[in-house]
N, C-alpha and C positions, 0 to 999 in steps of 0.2 A: 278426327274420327271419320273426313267423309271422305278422305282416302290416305288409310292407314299406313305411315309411313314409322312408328313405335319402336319396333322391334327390328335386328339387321334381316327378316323376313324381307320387309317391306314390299308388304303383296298389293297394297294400294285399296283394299277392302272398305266399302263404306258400311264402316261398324253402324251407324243408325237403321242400318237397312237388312245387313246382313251380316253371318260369322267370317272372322278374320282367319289367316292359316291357325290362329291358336288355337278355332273352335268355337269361338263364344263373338259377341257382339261385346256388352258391358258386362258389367259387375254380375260374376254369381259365385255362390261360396257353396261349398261340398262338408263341411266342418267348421266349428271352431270349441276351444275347448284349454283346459290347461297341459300341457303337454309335456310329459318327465322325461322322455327318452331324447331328449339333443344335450349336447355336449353339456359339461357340467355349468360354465358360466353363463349357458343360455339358459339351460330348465332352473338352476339354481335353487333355492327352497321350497319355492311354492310350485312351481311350472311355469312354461312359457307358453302364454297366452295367443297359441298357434290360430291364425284365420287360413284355411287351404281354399285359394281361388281355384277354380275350375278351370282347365283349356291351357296350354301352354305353344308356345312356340318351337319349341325343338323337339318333344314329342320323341324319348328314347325308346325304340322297341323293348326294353326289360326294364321300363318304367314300374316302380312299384307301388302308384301310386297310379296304375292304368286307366281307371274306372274316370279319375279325375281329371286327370290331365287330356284325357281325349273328350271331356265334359259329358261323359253319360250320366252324371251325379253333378247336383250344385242347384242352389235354389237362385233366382233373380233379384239381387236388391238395390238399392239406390245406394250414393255416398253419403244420405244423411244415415239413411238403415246400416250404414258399415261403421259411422260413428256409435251408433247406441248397442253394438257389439264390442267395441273397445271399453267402453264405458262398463260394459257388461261383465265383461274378462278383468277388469281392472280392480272390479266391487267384488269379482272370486279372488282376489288376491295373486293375481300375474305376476309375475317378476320382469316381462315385457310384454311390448304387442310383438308378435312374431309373424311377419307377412311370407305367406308360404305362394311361392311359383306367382311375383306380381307383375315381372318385367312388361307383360302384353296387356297389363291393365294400369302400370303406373300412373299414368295420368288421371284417372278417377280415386286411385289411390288417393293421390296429392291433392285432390279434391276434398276428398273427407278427411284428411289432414290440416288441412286449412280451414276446414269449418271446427274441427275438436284436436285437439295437441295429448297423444293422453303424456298423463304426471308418470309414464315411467317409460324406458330406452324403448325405443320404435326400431326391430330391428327388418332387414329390408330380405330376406332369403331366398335367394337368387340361384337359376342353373348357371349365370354365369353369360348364357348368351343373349346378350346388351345392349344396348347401344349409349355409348357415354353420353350423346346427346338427354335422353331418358333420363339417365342419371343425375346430370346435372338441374333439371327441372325439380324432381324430388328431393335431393340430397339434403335441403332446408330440415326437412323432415325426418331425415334420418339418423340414427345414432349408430347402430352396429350394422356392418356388414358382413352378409353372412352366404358366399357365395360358391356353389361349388364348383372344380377345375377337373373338367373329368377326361378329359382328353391331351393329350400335346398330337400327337398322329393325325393329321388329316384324312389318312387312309380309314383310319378307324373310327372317325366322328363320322364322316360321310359313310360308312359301315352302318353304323347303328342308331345313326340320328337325321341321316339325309343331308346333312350341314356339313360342306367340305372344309368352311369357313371358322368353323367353331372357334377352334383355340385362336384365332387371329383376333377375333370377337372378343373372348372371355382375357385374354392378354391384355388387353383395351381398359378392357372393364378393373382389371383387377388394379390396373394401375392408378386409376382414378380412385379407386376407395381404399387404397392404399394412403392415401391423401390423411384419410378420416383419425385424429391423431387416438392413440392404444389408450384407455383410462379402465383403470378395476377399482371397485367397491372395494371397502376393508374385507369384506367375507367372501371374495373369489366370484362375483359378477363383472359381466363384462361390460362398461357402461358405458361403452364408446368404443370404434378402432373397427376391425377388421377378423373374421375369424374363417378363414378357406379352409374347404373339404375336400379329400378323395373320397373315391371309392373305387374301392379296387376289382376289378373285375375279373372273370377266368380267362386264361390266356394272354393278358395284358401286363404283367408286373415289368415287363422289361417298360411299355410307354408310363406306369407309375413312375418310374424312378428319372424319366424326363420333366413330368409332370413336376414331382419334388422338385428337383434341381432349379426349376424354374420359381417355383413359389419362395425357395431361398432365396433368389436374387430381388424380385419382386417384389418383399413384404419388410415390413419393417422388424426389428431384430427381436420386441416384446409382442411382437403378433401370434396368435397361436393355431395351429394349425391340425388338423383331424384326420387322422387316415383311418377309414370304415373300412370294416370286415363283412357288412350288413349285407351284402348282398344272396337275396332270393328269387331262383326262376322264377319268374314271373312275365307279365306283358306278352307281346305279339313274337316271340322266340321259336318258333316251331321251324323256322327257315333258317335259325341259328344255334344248328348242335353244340356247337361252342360253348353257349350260354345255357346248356340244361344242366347247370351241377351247381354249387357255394365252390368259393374257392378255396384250394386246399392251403393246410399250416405253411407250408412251402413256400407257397406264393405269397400269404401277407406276412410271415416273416423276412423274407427276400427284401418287401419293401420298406416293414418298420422298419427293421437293419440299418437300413441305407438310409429312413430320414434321422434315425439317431449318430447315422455317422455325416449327417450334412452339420446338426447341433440345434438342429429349432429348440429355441428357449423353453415353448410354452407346445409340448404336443401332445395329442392326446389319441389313444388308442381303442379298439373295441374286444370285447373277448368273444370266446366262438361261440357264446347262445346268441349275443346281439342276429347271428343269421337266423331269426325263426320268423313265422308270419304272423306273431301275436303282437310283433311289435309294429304293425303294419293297424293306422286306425281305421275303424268300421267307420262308415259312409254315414252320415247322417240323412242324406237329402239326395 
């Protein structure tokens, strides 16, 4: 931490002293709670006992989760206080711990993973941009990976996230927890393996369907894979007309199409209310 090299940022920040490119110093959480809206094998019956860390390193201008990820929201806690929130979610009845946006804090993560194990899939939910070294640190700790791939374009990550690197990063990353072998519950949980996201964005269905092609080759054959429709203007977009609309039937049929004609075993789709802002959680802190 006293000079942060985490994240493929690696801005050299002494986290004890001061905030990293991701915003934050250590541990602060913005939410936690049980969470019904992620794919079916992650909320599963009860909910998926989401923690949203504050501050992120990629930091996508139509982040919908704006408030948090540039950490204007998020209380300060230690790694023992992040165990007795697992403990916490666990005694609601979670179906897993769900680590939302932890790549720039993994290490204290791994921390209070090592002090408490909880008794259900620890799943790890990632933008994707990585670094396998990180990974490999935590990985003990991990059961599901749950990582989204939102670019193949360099033109278009350095567009919208500052990161020209992205998909070289997230390619990196996916291959390693590709690793993490595919295992389901009798009732459609996912309790081990690997589970990658799209989101499909306006004007992008042509770099979706690179994206696709790539996670076919990449993922294991019983991997299951999520192409979102969820997208709502939101975040710092006022310099990106491009990004003030949801995207039209056009566009994520164009894409579903094409990943029903690559054949993923296991995919899963969203319908067009998924795009509304109630599905978007209120802040707690």
């Amino acid at each position: 931490m006293k000079q942060c090299r985490l994240c493929p940022v690696s801005c050299g920040a002494d986290r004890n002293e001061k905030t990293g490119a991701c915003g934050v110093k250590g541990l602060r959480v913005a939410k936690y709670y049980l969470h019904p809206f992620e794919e079916p094998p992650v909320s599963h019956k009860n909910g998926s006992g989401t923690v949203f860390f504050s501050g992120c390193n990629l930091r996508c201008v139509f982040c919908q989760n704006y408030e948090v990820s540039r950490a204007q929201r998020g209380k300060e806690i230690t790694p023992a206080q992040l165990c007795d929130i697992f403990r916490e979610l666990e005694m609601k009845g979670a179906d897993n711990i769900n680590l939302v946006t932890p790549d720039h804090v993994s290490d204290l993560i791994a921390e209070a993973l090592a002090l408490y194990r909880p008794n259900v899939p620890v799943v790890y939910n990632s933008s994707g941009y990585c670094k396998v070294s990180a990974l490999e640190a935590i990985d003990p700790f991990i059961d599901v990976y749950l990582p989204d791939v939102k670019f193949y374009s360099p033109a278009l990550s350095e567009r919208y996230t500052g990161r020209k690197d992205y998909f070289d990063r997230v390619a990196e990353a996916v291959a390693f927890m590709a690793k993490k072998p595919v295992r389901w519950s009798d009732d459609g949980k996912l309790l081990s393996g690997i589970l990658a996201r799209h989101l499909v964005l306006p004007m992008c269905a042509s770099d979706s369907l690179k994206v696709l092609f790539f996670l076919k080759e990449a993922l294991p054959e019983d991997a299951p894979v999520s192409v979102m429709r969820q997208y709502v203007p939101m975040g710092d977009i006022q310099n990106f007309p491009e990004l003030n609309r949801k995207i039209t039937e056009r566009e994520y049929t164009r894409v579903t199409d094409y990943a029903l004609s690559l054949g993923f075993r296991n995919l899963y789709v969203q319908d067009r209310e998924s795009a509304e802002k109630r599905f978007i959680p209120a802040w707690d802190y």
